[in-house]
N, C-alpha and C positions, 0 to 999 in steps of 0.2 A: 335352371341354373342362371345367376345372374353375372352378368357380362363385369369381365376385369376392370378395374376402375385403374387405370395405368396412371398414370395422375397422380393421381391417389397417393399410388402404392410407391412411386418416385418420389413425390414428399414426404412421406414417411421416412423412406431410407433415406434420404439427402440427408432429413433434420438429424437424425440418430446419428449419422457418421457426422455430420460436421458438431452435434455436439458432446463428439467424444466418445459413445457407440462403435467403433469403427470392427469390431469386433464382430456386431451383428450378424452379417451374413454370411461369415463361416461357422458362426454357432448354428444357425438356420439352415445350410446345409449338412451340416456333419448330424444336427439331429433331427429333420424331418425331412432330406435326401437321402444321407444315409442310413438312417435310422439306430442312430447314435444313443444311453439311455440318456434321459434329462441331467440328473447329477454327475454324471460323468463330464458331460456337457457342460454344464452349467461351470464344476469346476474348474476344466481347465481353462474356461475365463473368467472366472471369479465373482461368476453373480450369481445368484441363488435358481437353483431350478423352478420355481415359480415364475422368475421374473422371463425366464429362457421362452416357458409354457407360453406367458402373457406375450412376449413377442413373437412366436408362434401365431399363436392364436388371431394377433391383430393381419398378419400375414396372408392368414388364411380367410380371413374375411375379407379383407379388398381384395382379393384372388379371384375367391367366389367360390372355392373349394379347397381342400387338402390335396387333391391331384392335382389341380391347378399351382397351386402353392408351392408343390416339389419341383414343379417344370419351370414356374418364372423365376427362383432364388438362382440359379445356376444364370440365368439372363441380366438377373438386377446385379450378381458381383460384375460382372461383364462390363456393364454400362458404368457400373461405381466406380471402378479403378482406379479413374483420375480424382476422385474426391476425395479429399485429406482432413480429420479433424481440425477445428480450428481452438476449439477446447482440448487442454491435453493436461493428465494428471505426472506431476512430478515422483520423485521415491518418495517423497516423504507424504502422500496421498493429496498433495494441495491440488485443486482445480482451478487452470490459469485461460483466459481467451488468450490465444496467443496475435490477434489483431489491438486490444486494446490494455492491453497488461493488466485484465482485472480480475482478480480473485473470482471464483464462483463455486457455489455451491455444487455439492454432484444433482443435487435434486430440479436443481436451477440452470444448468447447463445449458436445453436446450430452448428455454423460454430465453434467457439469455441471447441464443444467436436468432432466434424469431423476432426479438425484438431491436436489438442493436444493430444486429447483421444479417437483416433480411436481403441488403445484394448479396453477398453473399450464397445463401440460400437461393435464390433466384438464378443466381450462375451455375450454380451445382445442380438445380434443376432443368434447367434448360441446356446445359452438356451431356445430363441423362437422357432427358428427350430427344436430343438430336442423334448419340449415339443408338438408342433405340429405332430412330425413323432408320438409321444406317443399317440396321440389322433389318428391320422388316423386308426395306429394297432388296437387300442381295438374296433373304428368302424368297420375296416373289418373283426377281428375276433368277434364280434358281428354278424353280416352279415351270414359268418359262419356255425356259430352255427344257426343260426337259419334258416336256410335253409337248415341243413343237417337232422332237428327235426322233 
């Protein structure tokens, strides 16, 4: 089994929420923790169950597994929280950066913040990283303690 690629799987989720994804990893828990169907899923966020599958599936590969997969999505909303889109679609379906007031494409959203707004991206990754180093300490000093008891 090949080892989690944390990294990784932190830039993935940064990129998706900040461009506009921000939906992600409740679709990703409600259908591969809870075992939710895909259309069900998929509907009540409005993207096609293929597309749900395909971010599944990328999930599960930087994971290293499906059971791996179901354990770190409940970890990656955790660390997400404070990250906010910075692409955000109006009622009338326009896609706006809301750092640079620029129209975008939905298909071009997050080439958009990779390329304009890579601080951005970079702050959002590194607030996940660092809230994840915070979670791993108080697991091993957890561990610990309760092993020295």
């Amino acid at each position: 089994m090949k080892p989690i690629d944390m990294k990784s799987l932190i830039n993935y989720v940064a990129l998706k929420i900040l461009g506009g994804s921000d939906y992600l990893l409740n679709a990703l828990e409600e259908y591969l923790v809870n075992g939710e169907g895909p259309a069900i899923v998929a509907h009540r966020y409005n993207i096609s169950k293929h597309q749900l599958r395909g971010y599944a599936q990328r999930i599960i590969e930087k994971s290293g597994s499906e059971c791996r997969a179901k354990k770190i999505i409940p970890i990656l909303k955790q660390i997400s929280v404070d990250v906010k889109p910075i692409i955000t679609r109006d009622e009338n379906g326009v896609y706006t950066c809301t750092i640079c007031n620029t129209i975008v494409a939905r298909e071009d959203a997050e080439e958009h913040v990779r390329k304009y707004h890579k601080d951005q991206l970079t702050l959002a990754i590194k607030s996940m990283m660092e809230k994840l180093d915070e979670i791993r300490a108080k697991k091993a000093k957890a561990v610990i303690l309760t092993s020295a008891s």
